[in-house]
N, C-alpha and C positions, 0 to 999 in steps of 0.2 A: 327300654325294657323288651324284651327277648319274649313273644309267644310261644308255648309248643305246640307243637303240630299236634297231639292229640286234642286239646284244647279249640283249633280250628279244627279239625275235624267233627269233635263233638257239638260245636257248633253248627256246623252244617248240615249234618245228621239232625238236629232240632229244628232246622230251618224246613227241612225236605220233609217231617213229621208234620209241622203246623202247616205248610205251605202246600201240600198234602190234602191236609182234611180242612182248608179254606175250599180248595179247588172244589172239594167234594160235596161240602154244602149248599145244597141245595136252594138255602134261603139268601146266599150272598147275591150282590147285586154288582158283580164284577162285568165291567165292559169288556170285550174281548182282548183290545188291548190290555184290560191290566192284566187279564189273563196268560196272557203270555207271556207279559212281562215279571208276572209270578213263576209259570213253568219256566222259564227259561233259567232264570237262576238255581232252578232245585241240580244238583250233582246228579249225573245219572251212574257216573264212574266210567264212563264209555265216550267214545269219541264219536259216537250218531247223532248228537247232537241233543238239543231240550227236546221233551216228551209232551208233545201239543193236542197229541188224539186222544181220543175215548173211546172206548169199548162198555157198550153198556149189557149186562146180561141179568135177567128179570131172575129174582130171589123170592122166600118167603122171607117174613120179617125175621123169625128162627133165626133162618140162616143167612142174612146180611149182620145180624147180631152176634151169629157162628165165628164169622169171618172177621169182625171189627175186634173180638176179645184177644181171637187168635192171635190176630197183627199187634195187638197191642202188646199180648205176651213177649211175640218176639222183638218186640221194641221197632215197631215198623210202621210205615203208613198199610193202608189197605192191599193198595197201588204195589208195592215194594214186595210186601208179603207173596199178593198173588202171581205176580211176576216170578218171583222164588218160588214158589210151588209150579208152576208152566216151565219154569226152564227157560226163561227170558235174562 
């Protein structure tokens, strides 16, 4: 049986959503290895390789909720989103 490529793709796209807002939560209890072992699978679509840093920048709650709607509008992780707004 023959997959389409849209199919994987939309797949991975849900992988890199959930895998995404794991990383993001706060309350998970991920050792550093699984950590990475999470990012590294997410697709960046680039050849730099898995996205292992953080960048953290202090919000009001407003506006961490500004941003989470937004990203989710566009069908994105937060991550994804604000990269695409910076030009990353």
């Amino acid at each position: 049986m023959l997959v389409s490529w849209n199919r994987i793709q939309d797949k991975q796209v849900r992988y890199n959503v959930v895998a995404g807002h794991a990383l993001q939560d706060r309350q998970a209890e991920f050792t550093p290895a699984e950590r990475f072992l999470i990012a590294s699978r997410i697709d960046t679509g680039d050849d730099e390789g898995p996205r292992t840093l953080d960048v953290r920048v202090r919000v009001t709650e407003a506006e961490k909720r500004s941003v989470q709607e937004a990203a989710a509008l566009d069908g994105t992780t937060v991550s994804d989103y604000i990269r695409q707004r910076i030009g990353l």
